[in-house]
Structures are given as structure tokens and as C-alpha cells.
Short mmCIF file of the C-alpha atoms (twelve columns), coordinates in Angstrom:
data_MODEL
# 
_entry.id   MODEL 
# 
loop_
_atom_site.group_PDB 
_atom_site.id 
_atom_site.type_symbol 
_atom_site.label_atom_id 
_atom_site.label_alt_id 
_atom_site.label_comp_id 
_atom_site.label_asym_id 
_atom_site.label_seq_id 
_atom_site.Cartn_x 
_atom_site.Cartn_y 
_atom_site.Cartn_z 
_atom_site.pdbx_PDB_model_num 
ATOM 1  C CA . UNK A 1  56.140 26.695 -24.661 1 
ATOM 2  C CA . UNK A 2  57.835 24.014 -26.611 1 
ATOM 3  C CA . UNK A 3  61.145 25.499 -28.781 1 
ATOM 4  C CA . UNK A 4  59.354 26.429 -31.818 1 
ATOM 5  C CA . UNK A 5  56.554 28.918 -30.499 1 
ATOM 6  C CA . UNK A 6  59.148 31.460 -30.533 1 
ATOM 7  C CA . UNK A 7  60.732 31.314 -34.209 1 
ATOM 8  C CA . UNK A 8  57.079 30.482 -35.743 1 
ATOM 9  C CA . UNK A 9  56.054 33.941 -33.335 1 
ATOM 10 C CA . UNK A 10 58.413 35.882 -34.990 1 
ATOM 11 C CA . UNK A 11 58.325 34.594 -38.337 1 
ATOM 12 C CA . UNK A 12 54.404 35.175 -38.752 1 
ATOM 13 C CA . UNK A 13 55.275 38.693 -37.523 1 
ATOM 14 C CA . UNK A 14 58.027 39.222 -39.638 1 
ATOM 15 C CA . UNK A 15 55.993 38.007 -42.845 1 
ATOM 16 C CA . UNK A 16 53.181 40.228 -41.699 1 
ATOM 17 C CA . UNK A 17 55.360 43.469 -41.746 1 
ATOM 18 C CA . UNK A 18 56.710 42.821 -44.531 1 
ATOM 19 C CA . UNK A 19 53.290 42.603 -46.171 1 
ATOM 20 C CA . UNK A 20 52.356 46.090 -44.899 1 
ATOM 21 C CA . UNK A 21 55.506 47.510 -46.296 1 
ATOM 22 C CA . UNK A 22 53.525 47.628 -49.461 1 
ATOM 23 C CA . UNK A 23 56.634 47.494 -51.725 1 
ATOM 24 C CA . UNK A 24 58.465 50.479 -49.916 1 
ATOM 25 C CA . UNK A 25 62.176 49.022 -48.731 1 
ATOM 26 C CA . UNK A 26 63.075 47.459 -45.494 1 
ATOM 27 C CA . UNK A 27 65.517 48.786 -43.237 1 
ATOM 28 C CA . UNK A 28 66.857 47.953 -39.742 1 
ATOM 29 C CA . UNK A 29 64.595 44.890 -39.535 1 
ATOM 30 C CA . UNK A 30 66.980 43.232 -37.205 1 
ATOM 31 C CA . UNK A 31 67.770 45.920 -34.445 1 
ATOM 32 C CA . UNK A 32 63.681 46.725 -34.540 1 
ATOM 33 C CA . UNK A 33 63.579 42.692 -33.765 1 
ATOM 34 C CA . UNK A 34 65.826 42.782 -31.026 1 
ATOM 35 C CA . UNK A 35 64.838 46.155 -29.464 1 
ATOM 36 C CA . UNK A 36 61.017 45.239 -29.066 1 
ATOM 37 C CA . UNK A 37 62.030 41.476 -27.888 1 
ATOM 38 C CA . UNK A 38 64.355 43.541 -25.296 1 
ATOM 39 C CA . UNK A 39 61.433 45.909 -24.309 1 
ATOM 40 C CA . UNK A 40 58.537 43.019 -23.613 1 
ATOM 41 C CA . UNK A 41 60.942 41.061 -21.777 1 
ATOM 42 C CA . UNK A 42 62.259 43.210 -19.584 1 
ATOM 43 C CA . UNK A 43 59.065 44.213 -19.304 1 
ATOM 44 C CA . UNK A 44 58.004 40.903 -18.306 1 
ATOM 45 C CA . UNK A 45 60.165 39.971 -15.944 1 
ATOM 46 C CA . UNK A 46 60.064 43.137 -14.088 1 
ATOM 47 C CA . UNK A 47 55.794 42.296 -13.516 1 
ATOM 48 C CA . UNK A 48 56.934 38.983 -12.745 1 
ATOM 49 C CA . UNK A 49 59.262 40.214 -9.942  1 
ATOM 50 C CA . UNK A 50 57.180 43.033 -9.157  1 
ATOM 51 C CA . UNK A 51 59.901 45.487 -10.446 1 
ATOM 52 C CA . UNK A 52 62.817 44.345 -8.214  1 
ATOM 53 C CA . UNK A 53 65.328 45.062 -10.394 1 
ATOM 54 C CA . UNK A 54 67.924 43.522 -8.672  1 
ATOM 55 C CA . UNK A 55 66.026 40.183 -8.760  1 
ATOM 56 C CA . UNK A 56 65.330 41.104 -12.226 1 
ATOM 57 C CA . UNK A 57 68.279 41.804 -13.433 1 
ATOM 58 C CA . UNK A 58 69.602 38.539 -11.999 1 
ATOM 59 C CA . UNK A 59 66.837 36.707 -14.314 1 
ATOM 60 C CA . UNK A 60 67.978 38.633 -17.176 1 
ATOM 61 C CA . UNK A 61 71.882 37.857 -17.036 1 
ATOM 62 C CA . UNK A 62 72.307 41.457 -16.965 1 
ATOM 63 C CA . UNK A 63 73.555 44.071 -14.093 1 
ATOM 64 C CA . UNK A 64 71.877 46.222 -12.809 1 
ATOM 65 C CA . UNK A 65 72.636 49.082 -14.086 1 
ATOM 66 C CA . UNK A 66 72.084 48.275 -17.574 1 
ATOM 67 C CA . UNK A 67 68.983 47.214 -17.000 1 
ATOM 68 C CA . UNK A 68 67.793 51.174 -15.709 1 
ATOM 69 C CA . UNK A 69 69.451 52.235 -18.802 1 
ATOM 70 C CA . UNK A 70 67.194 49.988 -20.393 1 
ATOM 71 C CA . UNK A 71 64.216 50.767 -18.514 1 
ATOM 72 C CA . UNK A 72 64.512 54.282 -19.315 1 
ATOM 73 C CA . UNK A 73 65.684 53.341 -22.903 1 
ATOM 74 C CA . UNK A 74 62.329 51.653 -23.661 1 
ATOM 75 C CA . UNK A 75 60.215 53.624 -20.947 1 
ATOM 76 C CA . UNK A 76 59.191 50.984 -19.367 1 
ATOM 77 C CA . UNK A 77 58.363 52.837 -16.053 1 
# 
């Protein structure tokens, strides 16, 4: 993945929202960014670590603890 997949990712999906809006008004576009970017990669790295979430937690450069809030935040379980 070279450094641009990521913006050009989020871009295309950000353009493509606001498309569907269909002229209603936008609202909380960054924390709806942020929360589903939390959710997959959490996600993610939990399946990657088969759901050690000690290990993952490590990855994530978060304790543990937040990261069951987290889990149960997003339902990822």
C-alpha cells in the first residue's frame, strides 16, 4: 500500500456521500470518518491476532482497556 491509497480511499468515499446527500446538509462528517476507520481497524487487527487483545492492543498503541470499551463501542464481538 504505497501512502496515497489511503487519502485517495477516503476521498472517493467522501465525494460519494456527499453525492447521495442529495442537497440535504452535512453534519458530523469528521467523527463518522474517524469512528468507522476506528471500527474496521480494530476490527482488523483483532482477525489478524486472532482476538488477543492484549497483542492487539499493543499493535494499536492503545491499552487494553480502551480497546474493550471500544470493542463493545462498535460491537465488534
Amino acid at each position: 500500500m504505497s501512502s496515497t491509497d489511503l487519502p485517495n480511499c477516503i476521498n472517493a468515499k467522501l465525494n460519494r456521500y456527499f453525492k447521495q446527500l442529495d442537497g440535504e446538509k452535512a453534519s458530523g462528517v469528521l467523527k463518522m470518518v474517524v469512528q468507522e476507520s476506528e471500527a474496521i481497524t480494530i476490527k482488523f487487527i483483532l482477525d489478524k491476532v486472532k482476538q488477543n487483545q492484549s497483542e492487539a492492543a499493543k499493535i494499536l498503541g492503545m491499552n487494553r482497556g480502551t480497546l474493550k470499551k471500544k470493542i463493545e463501542l462498535y460491537k465488534l464481538k
